[in-house]
N, C-alpha and C positions, 0 to 999 in steps of 0.2 A: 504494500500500500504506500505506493511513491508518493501521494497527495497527503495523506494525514502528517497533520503538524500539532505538534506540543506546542502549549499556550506558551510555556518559561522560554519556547526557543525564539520568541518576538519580541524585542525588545524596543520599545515604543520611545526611548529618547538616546539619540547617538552616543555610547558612551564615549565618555574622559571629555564630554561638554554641554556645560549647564544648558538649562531648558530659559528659553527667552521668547517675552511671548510679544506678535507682532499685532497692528494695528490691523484693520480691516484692507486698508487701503496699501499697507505697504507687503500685502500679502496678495492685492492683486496686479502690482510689477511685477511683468517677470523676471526682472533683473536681480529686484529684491525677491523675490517667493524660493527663487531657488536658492539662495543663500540664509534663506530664514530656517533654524533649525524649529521651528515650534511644531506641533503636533495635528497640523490639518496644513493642507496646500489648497490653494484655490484656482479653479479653473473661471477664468471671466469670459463672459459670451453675450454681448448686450445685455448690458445689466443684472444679468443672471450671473451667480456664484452656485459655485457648488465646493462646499467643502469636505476633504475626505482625510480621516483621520489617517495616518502612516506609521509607520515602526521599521525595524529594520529588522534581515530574516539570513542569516549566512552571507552578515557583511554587504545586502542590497536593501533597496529601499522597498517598500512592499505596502498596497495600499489595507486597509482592514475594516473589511465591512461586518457587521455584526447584524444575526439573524436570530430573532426571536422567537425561537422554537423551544419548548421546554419537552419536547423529544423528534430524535432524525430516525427513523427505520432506514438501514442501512439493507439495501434490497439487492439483487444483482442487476437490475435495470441501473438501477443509481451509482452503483459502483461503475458499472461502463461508461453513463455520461462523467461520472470523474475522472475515469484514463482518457478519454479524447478529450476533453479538458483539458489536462496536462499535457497532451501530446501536441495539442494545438501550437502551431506555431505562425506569426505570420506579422511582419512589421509594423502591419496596421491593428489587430488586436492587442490589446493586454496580455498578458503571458499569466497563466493560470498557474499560483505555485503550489498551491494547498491549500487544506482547511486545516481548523482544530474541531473536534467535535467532544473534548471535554467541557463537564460540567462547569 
């Protein structure tokens, strides 16, 4: 199971530097955003932001969306869309690393 990820291996602030937190506005430069180590990145698109919270996952930046499920039935349908998932590759998608499906 190449996809499942432990929750302790995400580590949500760069270590060896302090967490600092940006403005709304200097978070939607992107001169400034990529350089802001704080805990949400912003994508701006007329007027529209979307913030997504990130962490770091074997040394890459990784984005972390949380699902409100208080249970997953792990099925063999579901396992499959999680290998082509993983397998997905393609410049224009996002790159699928894993889940955690601890409590």
């Amino acid at each position: 199971m190449t996809w499942k990820i432990r929750c302790e291996d995400i580590v949500t602030t760069k270590p060896g530097v302090k967490k600092r937190s940006g403005s709304k506005q200097s978070l939607i430069r992107p001169s400034l955003a990529s350089s802001c180590p704080s805990d949400a990145l912003s994508i701006a698109d007329m007027n529209r932001h979307v913030f997504v919270r990130n962490g770091y996952y074997k040394g890459m930046i990784v984005a972390i969306k949380t699902i409100n499920k208080s249970r997953v039935d792990i099925t063999r349908s579901l396992l499959l869309e999680l290998k082509k998932m993983k397998d997905l590759q393609h410049e224009h998608i996002v790159r699928f690393v894993g889940c955690c499906i601890d409590p």
